[in-house]
BABA-557947 format. One record per residue (C-alpha): residue number from 1; x, y, z. Coordinates in Angstrom, 3 decimals. Layout:
BEGIN
> n|px|py|pz
> NUM|X|Y|Z
...
END
This chain:
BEGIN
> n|px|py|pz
> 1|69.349|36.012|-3.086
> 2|71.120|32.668|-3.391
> 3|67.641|30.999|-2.934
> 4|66.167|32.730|-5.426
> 5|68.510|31.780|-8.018
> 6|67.755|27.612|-7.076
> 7|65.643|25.757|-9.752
> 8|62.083|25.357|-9.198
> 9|61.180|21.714|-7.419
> 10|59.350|19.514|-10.059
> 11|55.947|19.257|-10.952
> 12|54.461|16.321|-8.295
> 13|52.762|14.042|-10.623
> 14|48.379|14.145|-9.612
> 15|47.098|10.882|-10.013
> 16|43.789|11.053|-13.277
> 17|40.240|11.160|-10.825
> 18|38.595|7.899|-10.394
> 19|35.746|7.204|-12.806
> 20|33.270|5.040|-11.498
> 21|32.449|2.142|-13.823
> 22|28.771|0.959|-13.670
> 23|29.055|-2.578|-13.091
> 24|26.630|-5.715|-13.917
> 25|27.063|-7.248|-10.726
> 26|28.206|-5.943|-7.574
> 27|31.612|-6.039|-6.064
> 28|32.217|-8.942|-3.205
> 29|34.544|-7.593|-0.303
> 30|35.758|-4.509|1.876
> 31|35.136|-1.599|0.376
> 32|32.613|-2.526|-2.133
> 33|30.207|-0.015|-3.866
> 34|26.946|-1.319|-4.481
> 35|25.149|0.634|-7.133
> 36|21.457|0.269|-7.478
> 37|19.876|-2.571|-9.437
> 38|16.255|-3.277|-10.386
> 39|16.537|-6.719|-10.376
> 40|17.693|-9.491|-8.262
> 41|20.510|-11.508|-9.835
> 42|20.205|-14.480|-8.177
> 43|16.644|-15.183|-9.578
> 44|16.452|-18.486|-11.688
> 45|13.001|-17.744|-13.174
> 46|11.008|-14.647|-13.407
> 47|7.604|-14.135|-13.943
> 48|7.328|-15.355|-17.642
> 49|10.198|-17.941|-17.351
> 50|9.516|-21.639|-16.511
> 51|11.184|-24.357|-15.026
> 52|10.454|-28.201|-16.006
> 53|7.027|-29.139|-15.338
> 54|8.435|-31.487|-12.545
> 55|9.770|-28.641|-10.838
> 56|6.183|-26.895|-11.727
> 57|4.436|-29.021|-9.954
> 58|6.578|-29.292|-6.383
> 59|6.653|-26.112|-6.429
> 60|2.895|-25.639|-6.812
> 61|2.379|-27.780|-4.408
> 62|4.901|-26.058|-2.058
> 63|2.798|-22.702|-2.158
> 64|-0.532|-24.814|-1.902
> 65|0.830|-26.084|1.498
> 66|2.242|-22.519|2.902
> 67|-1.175|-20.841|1.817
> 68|-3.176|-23.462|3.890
> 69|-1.404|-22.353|7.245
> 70|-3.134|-18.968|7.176
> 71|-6.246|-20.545|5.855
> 72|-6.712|-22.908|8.938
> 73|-5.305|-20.028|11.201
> 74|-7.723|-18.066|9.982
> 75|-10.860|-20.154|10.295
> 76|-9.786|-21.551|13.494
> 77|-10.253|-17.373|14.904
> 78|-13.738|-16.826|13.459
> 79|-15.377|-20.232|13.024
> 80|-15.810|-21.197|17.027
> 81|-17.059|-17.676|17.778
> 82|-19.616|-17.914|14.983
> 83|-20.949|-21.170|16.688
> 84|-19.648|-23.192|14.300
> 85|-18.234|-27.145|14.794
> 86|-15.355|-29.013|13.769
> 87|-17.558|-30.241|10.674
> 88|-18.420|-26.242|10.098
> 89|-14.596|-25.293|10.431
> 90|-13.691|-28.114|7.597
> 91|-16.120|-26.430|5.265
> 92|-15.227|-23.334|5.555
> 93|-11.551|-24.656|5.037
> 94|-12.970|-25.621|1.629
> 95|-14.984|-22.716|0.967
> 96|-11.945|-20.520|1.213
> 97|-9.520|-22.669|-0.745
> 98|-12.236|-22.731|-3.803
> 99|-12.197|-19.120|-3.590
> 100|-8.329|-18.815|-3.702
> 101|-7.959|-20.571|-6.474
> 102|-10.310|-19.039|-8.984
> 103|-9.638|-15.403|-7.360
> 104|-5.668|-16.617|-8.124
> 105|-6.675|-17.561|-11.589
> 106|-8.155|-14.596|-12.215
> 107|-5.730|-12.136|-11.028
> 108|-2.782|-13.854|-12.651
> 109|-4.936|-14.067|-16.029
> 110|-6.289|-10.636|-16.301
> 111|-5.074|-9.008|-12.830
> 112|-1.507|-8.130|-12.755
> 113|-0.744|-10.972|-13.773
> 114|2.071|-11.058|-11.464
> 115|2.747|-14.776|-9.402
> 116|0.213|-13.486|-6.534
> 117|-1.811|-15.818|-4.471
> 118|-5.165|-14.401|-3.604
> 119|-5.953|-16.119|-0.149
> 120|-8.163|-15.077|3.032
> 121|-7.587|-11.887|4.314
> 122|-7.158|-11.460|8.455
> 123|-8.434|-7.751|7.731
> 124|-12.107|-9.266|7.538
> 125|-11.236|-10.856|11.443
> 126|-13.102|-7.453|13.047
> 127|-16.006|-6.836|10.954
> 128|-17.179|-10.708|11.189
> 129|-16.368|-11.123|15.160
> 130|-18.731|-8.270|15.205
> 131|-21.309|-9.391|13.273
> 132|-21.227|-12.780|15.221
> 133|-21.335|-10.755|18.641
> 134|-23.963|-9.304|17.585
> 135|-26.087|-12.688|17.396
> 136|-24.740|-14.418|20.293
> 137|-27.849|-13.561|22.835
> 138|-30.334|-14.418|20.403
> 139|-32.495|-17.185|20.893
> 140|-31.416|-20.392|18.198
> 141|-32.773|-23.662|18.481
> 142|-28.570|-24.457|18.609
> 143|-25.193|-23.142|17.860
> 144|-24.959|-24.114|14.462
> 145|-28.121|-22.517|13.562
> 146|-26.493|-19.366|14.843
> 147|-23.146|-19.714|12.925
> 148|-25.716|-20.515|9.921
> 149|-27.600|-17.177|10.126
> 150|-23.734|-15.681|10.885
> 151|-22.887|-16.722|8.182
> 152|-25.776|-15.500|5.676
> 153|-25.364|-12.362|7.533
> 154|-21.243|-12.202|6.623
> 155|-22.284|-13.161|3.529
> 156|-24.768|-9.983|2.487
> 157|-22.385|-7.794|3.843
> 158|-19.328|-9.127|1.722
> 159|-21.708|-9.142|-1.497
> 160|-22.438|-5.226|-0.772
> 161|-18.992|-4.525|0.173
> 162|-17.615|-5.743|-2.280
> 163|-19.001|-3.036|-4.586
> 164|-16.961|-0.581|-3.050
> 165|-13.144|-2.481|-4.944
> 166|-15.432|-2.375|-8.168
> 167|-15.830|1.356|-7.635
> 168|-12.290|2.046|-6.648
> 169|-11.079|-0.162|-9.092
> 170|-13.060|0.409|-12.697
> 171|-13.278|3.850|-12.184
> 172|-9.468|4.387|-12.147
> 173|-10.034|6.247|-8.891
> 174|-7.059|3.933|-7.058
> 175|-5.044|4.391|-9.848
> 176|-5.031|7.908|-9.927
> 177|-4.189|7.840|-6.166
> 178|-0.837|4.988|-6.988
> 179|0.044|7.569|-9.167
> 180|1.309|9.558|-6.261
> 181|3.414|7.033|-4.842
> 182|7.330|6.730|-4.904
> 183|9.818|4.367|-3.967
> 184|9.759|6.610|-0.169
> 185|6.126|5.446|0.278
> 186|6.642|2.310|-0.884
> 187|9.484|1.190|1.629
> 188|7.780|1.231|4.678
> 189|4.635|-0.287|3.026
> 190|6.341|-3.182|1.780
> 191|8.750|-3.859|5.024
> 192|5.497|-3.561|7.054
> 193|3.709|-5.664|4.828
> 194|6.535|-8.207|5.979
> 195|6.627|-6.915|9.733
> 196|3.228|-6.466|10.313
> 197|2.018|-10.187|10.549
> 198|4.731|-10.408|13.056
> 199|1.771|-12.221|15.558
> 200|1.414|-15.311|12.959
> 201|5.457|-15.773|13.678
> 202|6.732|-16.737|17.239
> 203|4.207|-15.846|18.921
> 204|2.320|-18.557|17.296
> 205|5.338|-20.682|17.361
> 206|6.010|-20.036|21.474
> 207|2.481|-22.088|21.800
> 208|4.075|-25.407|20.815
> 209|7.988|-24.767|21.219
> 210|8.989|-28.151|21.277
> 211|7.609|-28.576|17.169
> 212|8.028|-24.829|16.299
> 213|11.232|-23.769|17.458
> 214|13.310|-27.177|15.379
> 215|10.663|-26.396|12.700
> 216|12.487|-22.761|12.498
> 217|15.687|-24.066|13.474
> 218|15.690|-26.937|11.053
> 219|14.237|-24.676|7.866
> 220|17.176|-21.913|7.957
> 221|20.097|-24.485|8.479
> 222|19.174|-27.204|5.852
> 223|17.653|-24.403|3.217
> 224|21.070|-22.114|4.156
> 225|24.065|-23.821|5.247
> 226|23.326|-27.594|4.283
> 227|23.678|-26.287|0.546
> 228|27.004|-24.792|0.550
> 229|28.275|-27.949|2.394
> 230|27.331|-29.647|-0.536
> 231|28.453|-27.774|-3.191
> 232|31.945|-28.615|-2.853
> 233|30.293|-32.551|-3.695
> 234|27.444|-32.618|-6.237
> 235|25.380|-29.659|-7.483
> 236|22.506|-31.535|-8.080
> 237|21.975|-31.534|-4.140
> 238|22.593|-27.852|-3.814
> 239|19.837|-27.314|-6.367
> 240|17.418|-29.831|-4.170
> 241|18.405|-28.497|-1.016
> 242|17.258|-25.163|-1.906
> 243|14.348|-25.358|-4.194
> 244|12.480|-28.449|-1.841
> 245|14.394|-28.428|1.319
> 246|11.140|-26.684|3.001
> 247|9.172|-29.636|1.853
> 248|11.907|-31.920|3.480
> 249|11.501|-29.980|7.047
> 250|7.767|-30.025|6.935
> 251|7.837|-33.931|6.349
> 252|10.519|-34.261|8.884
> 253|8.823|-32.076|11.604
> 254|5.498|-33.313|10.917
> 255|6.930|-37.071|11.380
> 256|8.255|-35.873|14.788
> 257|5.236|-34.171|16.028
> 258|3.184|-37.491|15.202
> 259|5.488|-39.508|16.953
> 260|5.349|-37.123|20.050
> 261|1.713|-37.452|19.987
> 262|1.660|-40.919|19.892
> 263|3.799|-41.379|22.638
> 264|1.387|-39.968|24.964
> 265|3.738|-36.566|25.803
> 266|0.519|-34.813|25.414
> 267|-1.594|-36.763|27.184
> 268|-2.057|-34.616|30.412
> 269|-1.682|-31.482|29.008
> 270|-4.138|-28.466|28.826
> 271|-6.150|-28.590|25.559
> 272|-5.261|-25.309|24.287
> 273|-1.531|-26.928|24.585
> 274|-3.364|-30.148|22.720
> 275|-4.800|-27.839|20.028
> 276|-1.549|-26.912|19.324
> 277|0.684|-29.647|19.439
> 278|-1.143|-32.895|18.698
> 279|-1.341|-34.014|14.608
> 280|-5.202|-35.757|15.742
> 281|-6.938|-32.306|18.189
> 282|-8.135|-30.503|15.006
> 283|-10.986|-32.774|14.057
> 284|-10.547|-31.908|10.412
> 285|-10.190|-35.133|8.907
> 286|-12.855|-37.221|10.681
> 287|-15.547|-34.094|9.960
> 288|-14.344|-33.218|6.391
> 289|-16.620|-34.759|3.681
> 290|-14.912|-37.279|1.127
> 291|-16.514|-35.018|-1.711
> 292|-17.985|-31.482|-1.555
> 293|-18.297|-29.118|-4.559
> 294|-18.657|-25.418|-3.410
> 295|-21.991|-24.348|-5.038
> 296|-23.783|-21.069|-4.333
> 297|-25.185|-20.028|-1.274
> 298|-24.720|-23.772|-0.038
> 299|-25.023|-21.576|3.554
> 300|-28.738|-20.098|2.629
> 301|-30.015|-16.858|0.742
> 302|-27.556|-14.343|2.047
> 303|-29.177|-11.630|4.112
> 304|-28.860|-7.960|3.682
> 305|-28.147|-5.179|6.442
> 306|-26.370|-1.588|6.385
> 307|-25.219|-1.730|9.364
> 308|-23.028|-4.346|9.097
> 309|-22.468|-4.050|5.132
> 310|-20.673|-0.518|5.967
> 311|-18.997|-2.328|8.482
> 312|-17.847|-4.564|6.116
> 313|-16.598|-1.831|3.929
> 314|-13.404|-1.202|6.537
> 315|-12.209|-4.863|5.570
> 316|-12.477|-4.231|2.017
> 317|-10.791|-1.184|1.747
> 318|-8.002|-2.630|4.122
> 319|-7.389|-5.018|1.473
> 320|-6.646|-2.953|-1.406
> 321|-4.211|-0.925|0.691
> 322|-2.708|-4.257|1.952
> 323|-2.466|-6.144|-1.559
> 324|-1.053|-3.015|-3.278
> 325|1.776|-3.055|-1.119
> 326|2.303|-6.520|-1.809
> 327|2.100|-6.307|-5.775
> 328|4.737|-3.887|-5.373
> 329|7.159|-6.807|-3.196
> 330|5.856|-9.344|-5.824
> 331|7.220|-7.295|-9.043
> 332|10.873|-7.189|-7.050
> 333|10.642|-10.874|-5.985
> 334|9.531|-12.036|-9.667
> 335|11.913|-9.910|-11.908
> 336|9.794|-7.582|-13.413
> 337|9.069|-4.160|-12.904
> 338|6.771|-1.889|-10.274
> 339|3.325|-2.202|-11.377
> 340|1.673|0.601|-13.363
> 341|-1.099|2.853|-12.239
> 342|-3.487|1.021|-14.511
> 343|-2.571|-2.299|-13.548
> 344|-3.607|-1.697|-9.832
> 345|-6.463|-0.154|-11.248
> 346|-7.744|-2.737|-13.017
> 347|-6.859|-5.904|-9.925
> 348|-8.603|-3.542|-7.226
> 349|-11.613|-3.956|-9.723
> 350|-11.145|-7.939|-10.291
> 351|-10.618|-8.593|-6.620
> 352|-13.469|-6.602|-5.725
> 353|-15.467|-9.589|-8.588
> 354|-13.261|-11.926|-6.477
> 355|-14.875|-10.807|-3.097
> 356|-18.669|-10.720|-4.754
> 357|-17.859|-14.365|-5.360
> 358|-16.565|-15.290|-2.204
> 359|-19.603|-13.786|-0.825
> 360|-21.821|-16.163|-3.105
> 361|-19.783|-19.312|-2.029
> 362|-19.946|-18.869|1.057
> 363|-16.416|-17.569|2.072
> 364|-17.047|-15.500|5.195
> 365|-13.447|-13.401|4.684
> 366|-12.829|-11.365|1.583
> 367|-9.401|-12.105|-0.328
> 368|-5.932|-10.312|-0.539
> 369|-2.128|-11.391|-1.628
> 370|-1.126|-14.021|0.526
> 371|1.919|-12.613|1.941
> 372|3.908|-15.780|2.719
> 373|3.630|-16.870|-1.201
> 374|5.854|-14.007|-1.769
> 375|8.232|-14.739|0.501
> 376|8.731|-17.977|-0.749
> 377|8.970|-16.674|-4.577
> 378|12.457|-15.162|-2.812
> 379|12.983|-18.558|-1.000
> 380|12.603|-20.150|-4.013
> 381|14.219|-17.863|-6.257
> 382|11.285|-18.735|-9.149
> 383|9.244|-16.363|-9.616
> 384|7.201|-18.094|-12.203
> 385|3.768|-16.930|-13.489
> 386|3.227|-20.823|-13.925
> 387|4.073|-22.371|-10.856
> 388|1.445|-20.145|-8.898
> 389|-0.970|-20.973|-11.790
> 390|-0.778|-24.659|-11.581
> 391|-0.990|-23.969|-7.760
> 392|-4.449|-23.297|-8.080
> 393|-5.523|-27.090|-8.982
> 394|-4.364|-28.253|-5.968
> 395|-6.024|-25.663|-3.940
> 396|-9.186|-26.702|-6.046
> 397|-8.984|-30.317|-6.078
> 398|-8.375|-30.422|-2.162
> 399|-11.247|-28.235|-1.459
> 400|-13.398|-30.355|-3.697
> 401|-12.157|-33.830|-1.885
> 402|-12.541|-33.158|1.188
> 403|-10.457|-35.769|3.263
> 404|-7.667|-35.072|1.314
> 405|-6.962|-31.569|1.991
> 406|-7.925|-31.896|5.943
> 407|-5.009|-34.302|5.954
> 408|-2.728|-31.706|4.936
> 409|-4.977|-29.289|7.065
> 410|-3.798|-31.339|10.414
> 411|-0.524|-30.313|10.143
> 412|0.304|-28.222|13.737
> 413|-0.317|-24.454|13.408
> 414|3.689|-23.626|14.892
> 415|5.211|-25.553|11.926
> 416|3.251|-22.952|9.841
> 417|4.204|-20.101|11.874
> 418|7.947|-20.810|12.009
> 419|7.682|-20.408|8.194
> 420|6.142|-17.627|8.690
> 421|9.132|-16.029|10.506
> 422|11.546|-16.994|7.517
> 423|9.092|-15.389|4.968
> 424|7.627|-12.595|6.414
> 425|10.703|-11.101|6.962
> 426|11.876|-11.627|2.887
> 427|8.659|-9.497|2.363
> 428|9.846|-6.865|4.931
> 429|13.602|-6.888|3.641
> 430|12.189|-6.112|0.344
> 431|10.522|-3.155|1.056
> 432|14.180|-2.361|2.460
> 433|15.606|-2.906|-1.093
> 434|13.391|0.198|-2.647
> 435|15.370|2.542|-0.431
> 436|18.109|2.169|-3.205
> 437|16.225|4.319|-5.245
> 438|15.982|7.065|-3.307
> 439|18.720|9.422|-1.304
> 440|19.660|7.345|1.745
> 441|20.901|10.873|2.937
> 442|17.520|12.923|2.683
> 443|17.028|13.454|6.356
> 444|13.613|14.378|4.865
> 445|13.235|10.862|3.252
> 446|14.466|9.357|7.057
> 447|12.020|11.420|8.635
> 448|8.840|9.928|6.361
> 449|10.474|6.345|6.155
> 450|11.262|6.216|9.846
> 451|7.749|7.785|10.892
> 452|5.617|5.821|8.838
> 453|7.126|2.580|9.494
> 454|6.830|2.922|13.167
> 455|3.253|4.236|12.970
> 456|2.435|1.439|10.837
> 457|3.338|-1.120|13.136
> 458|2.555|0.818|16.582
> 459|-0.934|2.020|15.967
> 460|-1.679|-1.741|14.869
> 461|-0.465|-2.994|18.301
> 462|-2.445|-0.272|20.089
> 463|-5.645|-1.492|18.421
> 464|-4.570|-4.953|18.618
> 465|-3.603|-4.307|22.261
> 466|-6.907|-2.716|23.355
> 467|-9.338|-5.140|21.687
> 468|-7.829|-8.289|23.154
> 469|-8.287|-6.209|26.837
> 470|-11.577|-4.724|26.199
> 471|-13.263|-7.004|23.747
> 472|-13.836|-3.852|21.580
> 473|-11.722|-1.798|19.820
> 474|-10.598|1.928|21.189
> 475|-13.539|3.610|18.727
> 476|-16.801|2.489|20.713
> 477|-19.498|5.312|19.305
> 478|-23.393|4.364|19.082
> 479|-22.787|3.108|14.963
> 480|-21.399|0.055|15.265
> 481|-20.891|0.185|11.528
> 482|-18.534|3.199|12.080
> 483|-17.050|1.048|15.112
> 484|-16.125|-1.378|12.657
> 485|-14.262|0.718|9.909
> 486|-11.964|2.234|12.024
> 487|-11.053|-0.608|14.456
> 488|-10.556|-2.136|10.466
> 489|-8.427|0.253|9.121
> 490|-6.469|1.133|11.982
> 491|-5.515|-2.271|12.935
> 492|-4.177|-2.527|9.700
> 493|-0.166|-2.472|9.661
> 494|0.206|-1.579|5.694
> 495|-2.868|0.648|5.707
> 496|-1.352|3.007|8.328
> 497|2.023|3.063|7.059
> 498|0.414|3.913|3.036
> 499|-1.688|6.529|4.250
> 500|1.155|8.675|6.798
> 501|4.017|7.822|3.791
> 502|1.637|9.261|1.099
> 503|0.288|12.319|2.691
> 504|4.030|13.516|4.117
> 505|6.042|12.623|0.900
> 506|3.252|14.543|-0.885
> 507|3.164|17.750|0.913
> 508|6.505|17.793|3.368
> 509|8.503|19.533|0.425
> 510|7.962|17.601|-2.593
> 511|8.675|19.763|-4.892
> 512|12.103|20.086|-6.270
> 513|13.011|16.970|-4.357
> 514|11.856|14.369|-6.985
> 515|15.449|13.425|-7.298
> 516|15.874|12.422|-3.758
> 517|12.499|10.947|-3.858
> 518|13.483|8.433|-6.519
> 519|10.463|9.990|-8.967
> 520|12.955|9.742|-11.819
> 521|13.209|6.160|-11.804
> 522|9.602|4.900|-10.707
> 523|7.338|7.245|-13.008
> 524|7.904|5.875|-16.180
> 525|6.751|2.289|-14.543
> 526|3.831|4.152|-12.762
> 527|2.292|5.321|-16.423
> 528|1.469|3.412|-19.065
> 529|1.515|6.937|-21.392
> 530|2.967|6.080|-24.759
> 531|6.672|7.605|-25.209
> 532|6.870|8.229|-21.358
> 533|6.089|4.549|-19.537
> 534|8.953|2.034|-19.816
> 535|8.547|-0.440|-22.366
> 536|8.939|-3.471|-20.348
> 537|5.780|-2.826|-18.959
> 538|3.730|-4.645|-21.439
> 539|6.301|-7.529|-21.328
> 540|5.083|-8.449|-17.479
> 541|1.572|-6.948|-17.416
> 542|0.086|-6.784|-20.769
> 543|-2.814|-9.449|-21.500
> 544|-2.300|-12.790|-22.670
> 545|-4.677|-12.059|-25.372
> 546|-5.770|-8.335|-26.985
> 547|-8.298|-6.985|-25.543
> 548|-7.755|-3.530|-26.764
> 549|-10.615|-3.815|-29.142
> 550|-13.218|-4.334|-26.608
> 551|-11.903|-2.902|-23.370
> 552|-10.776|0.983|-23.148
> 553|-7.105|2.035|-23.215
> 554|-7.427|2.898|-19.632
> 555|-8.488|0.085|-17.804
> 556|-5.584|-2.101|-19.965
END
């Protein structure tokens, strides 16, 4: 009874809950929420802010140079096995960075206007090894009179193919398909848009480790860690360091390599190790014409076959799977938002014109977004419209003076390729970043991320894998046009990975998950619907001049 009669014990005092503030930038140190943002912060130029015009034009020139790796990789796989020389190989060097630059003028004009370079495609490698198989036991007078009827033959079937983007593209029919896509299909399309090049990277690199490996070492130290040294000294050289330090460790390595060559360390070498490593095995400069202005079938009259035109087909649809992907990691990269339905729409169609072009200039390898231009947007941290613009004059003006652009041309392949590793892997981390969107918990959104980014870069390998064994790839039926469209699209990293994350995130349960699938923030930048699509839409992808009068609603 005594107890009873004792005063109750005080009210203990409950702290108020915690309200989450939603903060501009995110918290530095343990314990730090990050919430989801939509841009980077650390961008100093988006896609319709400019830097000075001196900055303009190194930077220009910075993307000209990283563009022409690829470009010389690329015609150094299919040039010898169409027949073709040194001399052939320089002009096709041209031919393809003509092409880039009027294909990059036009999709930055009246494409999606996002800071995309438009360069040659390695999705067009199987389709034009076939077609040149196909002529090597005929009976020419010489080699180069088979990599001349090669390359009419490439260049019928890229003129036909090329129909197929305008089709996919004016019709609206891709962007009724990119309608279905969410920020769950786009990360493992973007990060294997990154990851799948992975072959251009070390591997390319391990083939002259003595240039490659200080190229890589060299890049991520002086464009890193040099900076922040510095900026306990002099801003200024934090700002040089890492805008133009890239430029610095090309020059530097490039020095090096010409001095190793010189002193006769690659004298008694093998000459695939020469190829590789030497600044004077490539032939380019001695064999590149002073002045050369691409003209129109400056190969022959194109000539015309189904067989390998379907073939062709493969390559051209791999392309629009691979460039959406990368439109997507150029919107995050330059500051503005995903592109709309319409907008894909409408650069399927123009880079389909782009292709038809190619095909009359004698460019035997359609065009798609150069990935490693986009990587160095977030290397860079500009993002400007203008600097990929004024990029295209020097990819022009070297492919119209010859001698000049094979000097840059001669640079060794592994100083490329251990850029490559720095900036294919921004690309893949980006497609990373669009998992913020979405509900890192969904064991349904691991399942389709974690699926389709391993199929995307496994199935790849397979192909990859088999065809370098077998000469062929796995599908071998009698129609070698058939042969070709799979091997294509199958070999294709970004192509797999859009095709498994689009079919599961459509059917596995998609309804009443559009939460967890991120819907709610990427619709209203899918559609361009008046009162539903978000306004800043027509900031980043409307035309620079209207149009609306002349063109339908749709296609704008």
């Amino acid at each position: 009874m005594g107890e009873m009669n004792q005063p109750p014990p005080p009210p203990v005092a409950v702290p108020p809950p915690m309200v989450m503030q939603p903060m501009m930038h995110p918290p530095v140190g343990a314990g730090a929420v990050h919430p989801p943002h939509e841009q980077f912060h650390h961008l100093a130029y988006c896609v319709h802010s400019n830097p000075s015009w001196v900055q303009v034009a190194a930077l220009a020139f910075l993307h000209y140079l990283v563009m022409l790796g690829s470009t010389v990789m690329l015609a150094s796989t299919i040039v010898p096995a169409m027949g073709g020389t040194p001399g052939d190989k320089a002009r096709v060097i041209q031919s393809f960075l003509f092409m880039s630059g009027i294909n990059t003028l036009i999709q930055t004009l009246i494409g999606t206007r996002l800071p995309t370079v438009m360069n040659a495609s390695f999705a067009f490698v199987v389709p034009v090894l076939s077609i040149a198989k196909d002529f090597e036991r005929n009976d020419f007078v010489s080699s180069h009179q088979r990599f001349t009827h090669t390359m009419r033959t490439v260049q019928g079937a890229m003129i036909v193919a090329s129909i197929l983007n305008m089709i996919l593209g004016f019709s609206t029919i891709w962007g009724a398909y990119a309608k279905k896509f969410s920020p769950v299909i786009m990360t493992p399309v973007v990060c294997v848009v990154g990851l799948g090049l992975f072959a251009l990277g070390f591997p390319q690199v391990g083939k002259c480790v003595e240039i490659g490996l200080p190229m890589l070492i060299l890049a991520v130290v002086v464009q890193q860690y040099v900076p922040h040294y510095f900026s306990h000294y002099h801003e200024r050289i934090t700002f040089l360091f890492e805008r133009y330090s890239l430029l610095l460790c090309i020059g530097i390595v490039w020095a090096f390599a010409a001095i190793l060559t010189a002193a006769g360390a690659y004298n008694h070498v093998s000459l695939k190790t020469q190829q590789h490593c030497r600044t004077d095995k490539s032939y380019l400069i001695s064999s590149a014409p002073w002045i050369k202005i691409p003209y129109p079938f400056h190969w022959g009259t194109p000539i015309f076959t189904a067989g390998h035109s379907f073939g062709m087909m493969g390559a051209v649809l791999v392309s629009v799977f691979e460039s959406t992907g990368a439109h997507f990691a150029t919107s995050r990269l330059a500051g503005a938002t995903p592109p709309p339905a319409s907008v894909l729409s409408r650069s399927v169609g123009l880079q389909g014109i782009g292709m038809f072009l190619e095909g009359i200039f004698g460019a035997p390898a359609g065009s798609s977004v150069s990935v490693e231009n986009i990587g160095l947007l977030g290397l860079t941290k500009v993002g400007s419209r203008r600097v990929i613009q004024i990029s295209t004059g020097f990819m022009i003006f070297f492919s119209i003076f010859g001698k000049f652009g094979a000097f840059f041309a001669s640079i060794p392949l592994p100083i490329f390729a251990a850029i490559f590793c720095i900036l294919f892997g921004i690309v893949a981390a980006v497609g990373v970043s669009y998992m913020q969107f979405t509900n890192k918990n969904s064991m349904r959104n691991i399942y389709i991320i974690g699926l389709s980014l391993f199929l995307g870069i496994s199935i790849p390998q397979y192909f990859n894998e088999y065809t370098a064994s077998a000469g062929t790839g796995p599908a071998r039926t009698n129609a070698g046009w058939f042969n070709d469209i799979i091997n294509t699209v199958f070999a294709s990293g970004p192509t797999v990975a859009l095709i498994v994350a689009s079919i599961l995130d459509n059917t596995l349960e998609a309804r009443g998950h559009e939460s967890d699938r991120g819907l709610s923030w990427f619709m209203p930048f899918l559609h361009r619907r008046k009162g539903y699509s978000d306004p800043r839409n027509d900031e980043f992808y409307s035309y620079p001049i209207r149009f609306h009068d002349i063109i339908p609603s749709r296609f704008l």
